[in-house]
Each structure stands twice: as structure tokens, then as C-alpha cells.
C-alpha positions, 0 to 999 in steps of 0.5 A: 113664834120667833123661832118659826119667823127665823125657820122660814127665813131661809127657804123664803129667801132662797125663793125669793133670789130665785124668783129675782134670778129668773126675772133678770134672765128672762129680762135679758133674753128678752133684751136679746130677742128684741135685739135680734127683731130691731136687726132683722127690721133694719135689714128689711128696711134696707132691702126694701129701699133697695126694691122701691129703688129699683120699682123706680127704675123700672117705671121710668124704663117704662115710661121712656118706652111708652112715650116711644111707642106713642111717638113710632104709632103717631108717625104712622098714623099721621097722614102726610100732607098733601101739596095744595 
């Protein structure tokens, strides 16, 4: 029994140390891929800001020329008033 105990040590060990091996590369490939996910996340990020910045600037651009052409079509619209 001893002896069949120190004959499987070996290969069981070697399995082992693979098996721990194989574990921590796909913990840093992992640790890698997730890195390059947080990345891409912040530079959407950015560029969403950057779009909901410039959707700002549009509605505004927007609204000045409604508020002008309300104004242009109430001038129009407006009789003048006639001297009593």
C-alpha cells in the first residue's frame, strides 16, 4: 500500500500543478479581457457625453429658432391698430 501511495504521488502532483497552472492563466486572461471591457466602457462613456453634449446644443439651437419664428408669425398675424 505504501508503495502504491509513493507511485501515484508523482502523476497526482503533475495534475495538480497543471490544474493550478491552467487556473491562474485563465484568471489573468480573464483579469485581461475584463480590463479591455472597463476600457471600451469609459470611451463609450466619453463619447456619450460628448453626444448628449452636442443633442444640448441642438435643442437649444432649436428652441432659439422656434421662439423666432413664434415672434416673425405674431408680427404677421397682428393687426395694426386702427386710429380711433
Amino acid at each position: 500500500m505504501l508503495l502504491a501511495f509513493i507511485a501515484a504521488t508523482p502523476p497526482t502532483l503533475a495534475a495538480m500543478l497543471a490544474f493550478f497552472s491552467t487556473r491562474a492563466s485563465a484568471r489573468v486572461a480573464a483579469h485581461e479581457r475584463a480590463a479591455t471591457v472597463a476600457q471600451s466602457l469609459d470611451n463609450l462613456g466619453n463619447a456619450l457625453a460628448r453626444v448628449e453634449a452636442g443633442v444640448v446644443r441642438v435643442e437649444t439651437a432649436v428652441t432659439d429658432l422656434r421662439e423666432r419664428v413664434a415672434h416673425l408669425e405674431g408680427a404677421r398675424t397682428v393687426p395694426p391698430l386702427s386710429p380711433a
